[in-house]
N, C-alpha and C positions, 0 to 999 in steps of 0.2 A: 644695325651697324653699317650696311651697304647705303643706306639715306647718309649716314654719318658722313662715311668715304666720300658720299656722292658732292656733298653739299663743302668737303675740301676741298675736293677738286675745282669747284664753280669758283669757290674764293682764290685759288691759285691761278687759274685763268684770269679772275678779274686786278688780280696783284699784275700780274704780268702785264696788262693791259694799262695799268698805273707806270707801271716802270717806260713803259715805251711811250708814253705821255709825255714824262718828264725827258726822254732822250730827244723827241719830237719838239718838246719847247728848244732842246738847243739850238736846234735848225737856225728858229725866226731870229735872236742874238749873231748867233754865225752870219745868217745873208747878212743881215743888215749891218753889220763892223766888214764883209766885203764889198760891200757897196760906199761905204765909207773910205773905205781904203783904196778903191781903185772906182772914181766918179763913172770913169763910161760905162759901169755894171748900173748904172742907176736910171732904170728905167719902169718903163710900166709892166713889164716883162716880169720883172723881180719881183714889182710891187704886189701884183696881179699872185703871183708864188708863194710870198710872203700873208698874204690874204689863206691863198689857200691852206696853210699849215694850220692856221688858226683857226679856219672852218674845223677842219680834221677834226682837231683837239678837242673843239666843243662837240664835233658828232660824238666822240669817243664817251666826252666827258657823262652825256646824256645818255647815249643805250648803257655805257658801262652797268650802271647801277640799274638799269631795267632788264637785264638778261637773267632769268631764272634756271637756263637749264645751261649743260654744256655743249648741245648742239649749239646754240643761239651765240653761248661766248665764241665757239669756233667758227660760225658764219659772220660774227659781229671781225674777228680778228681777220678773215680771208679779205670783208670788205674792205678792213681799213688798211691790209698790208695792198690793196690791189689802188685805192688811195695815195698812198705815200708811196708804190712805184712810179705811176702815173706822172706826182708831182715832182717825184727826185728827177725821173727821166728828164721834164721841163726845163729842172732848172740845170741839168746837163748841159742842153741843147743849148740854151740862152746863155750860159757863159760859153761855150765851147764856139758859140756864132761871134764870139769876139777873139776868138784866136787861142785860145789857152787849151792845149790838146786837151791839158790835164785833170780837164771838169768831169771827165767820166770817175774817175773814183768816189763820186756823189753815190756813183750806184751800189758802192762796197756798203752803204748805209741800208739799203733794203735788201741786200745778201743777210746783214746781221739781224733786220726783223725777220726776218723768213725764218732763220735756221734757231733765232730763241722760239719765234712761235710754235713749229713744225719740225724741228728737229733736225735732223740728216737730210730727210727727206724733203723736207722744206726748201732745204739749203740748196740742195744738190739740180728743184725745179728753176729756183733763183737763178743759179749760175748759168746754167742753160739757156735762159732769158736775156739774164744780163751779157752773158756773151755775144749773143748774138744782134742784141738794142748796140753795143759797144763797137762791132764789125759795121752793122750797119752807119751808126752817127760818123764814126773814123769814115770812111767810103765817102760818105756824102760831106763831109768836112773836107778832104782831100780835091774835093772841086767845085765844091762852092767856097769853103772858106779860107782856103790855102793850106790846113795842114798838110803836112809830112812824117808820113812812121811807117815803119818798117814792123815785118812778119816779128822779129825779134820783140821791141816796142806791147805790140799785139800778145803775143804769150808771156811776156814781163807783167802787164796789166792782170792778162787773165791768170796766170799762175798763182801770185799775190789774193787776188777774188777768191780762187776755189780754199786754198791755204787757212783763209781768214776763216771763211762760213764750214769748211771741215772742223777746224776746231769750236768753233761756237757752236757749230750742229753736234756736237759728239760731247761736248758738256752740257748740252741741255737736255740728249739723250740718256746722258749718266742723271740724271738729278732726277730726269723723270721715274732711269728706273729703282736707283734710289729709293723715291715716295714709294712705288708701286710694292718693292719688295719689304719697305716699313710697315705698310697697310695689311701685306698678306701676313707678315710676322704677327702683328698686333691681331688680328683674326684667327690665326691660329694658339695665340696664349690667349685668348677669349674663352676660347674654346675648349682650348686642356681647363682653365679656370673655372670656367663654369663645370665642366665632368666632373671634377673635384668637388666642387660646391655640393655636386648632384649627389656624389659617393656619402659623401659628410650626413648628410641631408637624411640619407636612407639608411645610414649607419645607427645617426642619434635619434630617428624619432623612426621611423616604421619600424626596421629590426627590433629594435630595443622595445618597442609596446609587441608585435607579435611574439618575441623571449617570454615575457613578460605574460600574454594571455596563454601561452603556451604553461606555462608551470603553475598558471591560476586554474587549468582545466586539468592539471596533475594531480592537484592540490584537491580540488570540488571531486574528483573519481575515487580517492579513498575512502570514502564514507559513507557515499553515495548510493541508492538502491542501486540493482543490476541495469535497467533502461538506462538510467541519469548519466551512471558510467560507463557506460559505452560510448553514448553521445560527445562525452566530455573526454574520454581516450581518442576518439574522432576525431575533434576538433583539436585536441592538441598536436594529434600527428598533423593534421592541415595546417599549423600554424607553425609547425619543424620544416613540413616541406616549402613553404613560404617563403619562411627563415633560408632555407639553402638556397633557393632559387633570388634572391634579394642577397643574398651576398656573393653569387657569383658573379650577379652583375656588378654589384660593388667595386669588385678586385678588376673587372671589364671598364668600368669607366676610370680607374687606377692608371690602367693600363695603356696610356698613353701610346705605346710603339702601333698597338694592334690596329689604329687609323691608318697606316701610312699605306696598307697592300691592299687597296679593296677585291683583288680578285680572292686572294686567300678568306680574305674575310667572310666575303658572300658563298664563299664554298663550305666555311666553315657553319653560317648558318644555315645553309640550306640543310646539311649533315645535320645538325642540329635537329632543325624540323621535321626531317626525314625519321632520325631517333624516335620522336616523339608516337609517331604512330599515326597520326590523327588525319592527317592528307599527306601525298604522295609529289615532292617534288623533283621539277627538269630543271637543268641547271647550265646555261649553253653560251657560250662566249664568243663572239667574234673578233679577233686582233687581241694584241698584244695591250694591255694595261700601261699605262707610262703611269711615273710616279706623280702622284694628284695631291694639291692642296688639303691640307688634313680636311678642313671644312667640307670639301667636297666631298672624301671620303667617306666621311661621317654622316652627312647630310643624306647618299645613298641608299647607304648602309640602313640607314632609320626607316628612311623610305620602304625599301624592302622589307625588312623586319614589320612593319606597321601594314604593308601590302599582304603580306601573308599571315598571319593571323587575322586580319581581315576577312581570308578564306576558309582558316577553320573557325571563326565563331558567326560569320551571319551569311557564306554565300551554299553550304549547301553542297558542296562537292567532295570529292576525294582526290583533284588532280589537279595539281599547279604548277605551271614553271615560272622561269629568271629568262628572260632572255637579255642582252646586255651584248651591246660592240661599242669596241673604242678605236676612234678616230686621230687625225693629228689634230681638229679645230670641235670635236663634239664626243659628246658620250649618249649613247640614244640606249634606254631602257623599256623593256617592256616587261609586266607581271598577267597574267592572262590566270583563270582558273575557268573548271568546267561546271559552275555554281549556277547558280540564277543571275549575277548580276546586279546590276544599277543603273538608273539615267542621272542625269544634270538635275532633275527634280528629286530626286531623293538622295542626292547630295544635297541640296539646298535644305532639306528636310531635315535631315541627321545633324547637321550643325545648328540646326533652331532647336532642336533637343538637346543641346548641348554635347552632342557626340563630335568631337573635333580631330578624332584620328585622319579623316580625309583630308581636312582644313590644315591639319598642319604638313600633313605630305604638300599639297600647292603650296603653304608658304615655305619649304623646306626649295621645291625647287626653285620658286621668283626671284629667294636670295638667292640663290646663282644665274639670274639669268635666264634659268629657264622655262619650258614651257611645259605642260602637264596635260592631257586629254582624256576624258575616261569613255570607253564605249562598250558598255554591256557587261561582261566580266572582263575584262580588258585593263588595264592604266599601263598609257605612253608615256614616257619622258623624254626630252630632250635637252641635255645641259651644254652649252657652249665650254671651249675651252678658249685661254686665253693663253696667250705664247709668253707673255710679261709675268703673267701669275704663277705659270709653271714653275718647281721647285728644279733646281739644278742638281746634275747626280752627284757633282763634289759640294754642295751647299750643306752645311752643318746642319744639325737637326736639332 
């Protein structure tokens, strides 16, 4: 699903990249009806400008459709917004050399690609720029070309400038985050939908055949010599406890709420595991938990659960802890036990055997992001957090 997300995002880059094409054709129409309308603008100046737009366009037209990632769309977009500065400044300066103070408002047109590309902050480097490309042309206008403006003139321009790109910077930030919080919505009904899927799943066909072998080894024990029936009262109590241990998970993946608190969660399994008898777990937090994308939660959580039973059935030990600190931009995990261990080559081994309890902990973290390391009895995680994806504390659940 993060390919999914990933490969929107590239096509919403390259949309955007379409739109500023078609606002970029208006340019070459516009100069050339004012060049038409006022002859002494008709030079090689313009011509030369009018050229250049039309370069732009085909550069655009050509990378647009060759960028596969969205590094490459944002470097392909910095080039061409650093492009059409260059060329609007030009054609500033070329009309403003004929007297017309008022050609700097050319520059309010790369304020507006700035702050759709880039957002606020796009917007906010523009105007900074353009302020001061604006102080400087007025300056050198005022003695070489005869204008005249005053300080007033100078904050009338600029005030107008920041006014325009705040608001196009602050809707383009709203739509971005918009997408973002559609994306984490839709991953998270994934997610309850698949648990669901999973409950159903384990409901109509495991429970229901271990029920099932269960009352068939009831059934074989009445009649049965003494050995047969013990064997068979055995097996059916192993196929009861089965049954309970498959249906508390059942009513667990039901249980939609219990994603949202991973610190209670992971206390609750370590307690769990602790119960059990079988290895000895530590259990140790650093900072405060913020509340986390169900996925993430979940994702964890699994990790963990798959990391420690890992411990009681092949490392050999009696002793395992959790360690776990959360940050404002990270969550860094450690699972360590006092077993024998593993290297990178018997990871690679265990998954050609088709053991893929490790293989899915690493792809459990890559979907977020993260990074995974394993050294000896040891496994590190590290998951990025992201400030856009974080859930808000008045956001509906």
């Amino acid at each position: 699903m993060n390919d999914y997300f990933k490969e929107q995002e590239i096509k919403e880059a390259k949309r955007i990249e379409r739109v500023l094409v078609y606002q970029r054709s208006l340019y070459i129409p516009a100069a050339l009806l004012t060049m038409f309308l006022y002859k002494h603008l008709l030079s090689l100046q313009t011509l030369l400008i009018v050229a250049a737009l039309l370069l732009i366009t085909a550069f655009v037209y050509f990378f647009n459709s060759r960028c596969t990632t969205i590094r490459q769309q944002h470097l392909l977009g910095a080039v061409v917004l650093l492009m059409d500065t260059v060329v609007l400044s030009c054609m500033a300066v070329t009309v403003g050399s004929y007297g017309n103070i008022g050609s700097i408002v050319v520059m309010y047109l790369a304020v507006v690609e700035a702050s759709v590309r880039f957002g606020l902050k796009g917007s906010l480097i523009m105007d900074i720029v353009c302020a001061i490309f604006i102080a400087g042309i007025w300056k050198y206008g005022s003695l070489e070309w005869g204008f005249t403006y005053t300080l007033q003139d100078y904050l009338v321009y600029i005030g107008i400038m920041c006014f325009i790109s705040l608001m196009v910077g602050m809707v383009a930030r709203n739509a971005k985050h918009q997408r973002r919080t559609a994306e984490k919505l839709i991953r998270d009904r994934a997610l309850i939908e698949e648990r669901h899927r999973m409950s159903n799943e384990l409901h109509d066909g495991v429970l229901k055949s271990l029920q099932g072998l269960s009352l068939e080894a009831y059934a074989l024990s009445k009649d049965a010599p003494e050995d047969i029936k013990e064997k068979s009262l055995y097996f059916a109590e192993v196929c009861q406890h089965l049954s309970r241990d498959i249906r508390a998970s059942i009513l667990d993946l039901r249980d939609d709420s219990q994603m949202a608190d991973l610190s209670e969660q992971l206390s609750k399994l370590v307690a769990k595991i602790n119960n059990q008898g079988k290895i000895k777990v530590a259990f140790k937090e650093d900072g405060e938990c913020p509340k986390l994308p169900l996925k993430i939660s979940h994702d964890i959580l699994e990790i963990v659960n798959e990391a420690l039973h890992n411990s009681i059935k092949h490392s050999g030990g009696d002793q395992a802890s959790v360690e776990i600190a959360y940050s404002s931009d990270r969550i860094s995990l450690k699972i360590s036990d006092n077993g024998r261990g593993f290297s990178e080559t018997d990871f690679n081994a265990l998954v050609r055997q088709g053991k893929i309890g490790l293989m899915s902990m690493k792809e459990r973290t890559e979907s977020n992001n993260g990074t995974i390391s394993f050294s000896g009895s040891s496994i590190s995680i590290t998951i990025p957090l992201s400030r856009d994806e974080m859930p808000k504390e008045d956001e509906n659940e």
